[in-house]
C-alpha positions, 0 to 999 in steps of 0.5 A: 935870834941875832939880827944876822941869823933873821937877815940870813932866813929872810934872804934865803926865803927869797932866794927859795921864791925866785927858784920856785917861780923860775923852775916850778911855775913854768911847769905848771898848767897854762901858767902862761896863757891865762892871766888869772892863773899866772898871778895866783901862780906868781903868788904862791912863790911868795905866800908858800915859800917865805913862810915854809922856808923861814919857818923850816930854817927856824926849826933846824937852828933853834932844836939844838936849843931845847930842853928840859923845861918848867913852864910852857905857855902860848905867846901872844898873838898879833893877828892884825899885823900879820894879816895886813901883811897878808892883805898888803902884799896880796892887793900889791900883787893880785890887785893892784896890777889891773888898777889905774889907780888907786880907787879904780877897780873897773878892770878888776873882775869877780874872779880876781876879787875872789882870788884874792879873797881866798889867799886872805882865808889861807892866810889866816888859816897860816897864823891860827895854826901859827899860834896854836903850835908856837910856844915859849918854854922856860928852860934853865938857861933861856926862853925858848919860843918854838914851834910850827911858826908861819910868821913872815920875818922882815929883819928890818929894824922892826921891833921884837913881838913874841919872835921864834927865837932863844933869849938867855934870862939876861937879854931881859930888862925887866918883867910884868903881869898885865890881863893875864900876859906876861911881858918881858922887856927886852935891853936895848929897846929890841922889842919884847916877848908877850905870854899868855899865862894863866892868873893861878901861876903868875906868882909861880913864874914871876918868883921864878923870873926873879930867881934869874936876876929878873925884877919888875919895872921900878916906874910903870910909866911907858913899860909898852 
């Protein structure tokens, strides 16, 4: 997926969290009166509608894209980088408002650390279905990586990891087998795509990358 297609997700995600936060919360129970409430509130604009909306507007631009494939394997998984997002943005905004500083938690209470706690467990309820339901098929013209992506996309020059996205076999620099993932490098330094495939078939898949002008890297140093 183009960096312009990224950028337009992500701003549209943002507009669909102001709308939610300017028509939704104000409706909902004592959004105003009670502190607590309101930051969960203000919260779940960013934790429900980011990732509904930028995985919603995935699925509609990449079903033109599928098709009849040969191998399909899971991509693999960055947890550690999309929980800290999660535990970033949620100290940011749960947290972070009723310290002074950054090592006094004084005015923090049990509620709001327990508040905080539970957006942490659902968003790791978020990225194991992420990769439980996100795939990368081989089709004949391009890998697709599809499915009922959660990840937050932040279009910021930020390099490529295993993206939703479709990728023509010649988007490709070169391929290799490593631990049991396959890691196709993309040209231009623009990230790569990680895949957990099976031992029996790497010999499978990579005679077949190479029947679509793949190769392996001629010098193994720095291909990470």
């Amino acid at each position: 997926m183009n960096q312009t297609t990224r950028t337009i997700i992500f701003f549209s995600s943002l507009v669909m969290m102001f709308l939610y936060y300017l028509m939704i919360i104000p409706r909902l129970p004592m959004a105003f009166d009670n502190a607590i409430l309101y930051a969960n509130y203000s919260f779940s604009s960013f934790f429900i509608c980011v990732p509904a909306t930028q995985m919603l507007l995935r699925r509609r631009i990449l079903a033109r894209f599928k098709d009849d494939h040969l191998y399909e394997f899971r991509i693999h998984d960055a947890i550690a980088v999309q929980y800290l997002i999660y535990l970033v943005i949620g100290y940011l905004m749960l947290i972070r408002p009723l310290t002074t500083s950054l090592t006094d938690f004084s005015h923090v209470e049990a509620v709001n650390w327990i508040s905080f706690i539970g957006w942490l467990a659902a968003g790791q309820v978020f990225i194991t279905f992420t990769y439980r339901t996100t795939k990368a098929q081989f089709c004949r013209e391009h890998i697709l990586i599809y499915g009922w992506d959660l990840r937050m996309d932040f279009p910021f020059g930020n390099p490529l990891y295993s993206h939703s996205g479709v990728y023509a076999y010649s988007d490709f620099e070169y391929y290799f087998f490593d631990n049991g993932r396959l890691t196709l490098r993309l040209k231009g330094e623009l990230g790569k795509i990680v895949l957990i495939v099976p031992s029996e078939m790497q010999e499978q898949v990579g005679e077949y990358l190479k029947a679509q002008q793949l190769d392996k890297p001629k010098k193994r140093q720095n291909i990470y």
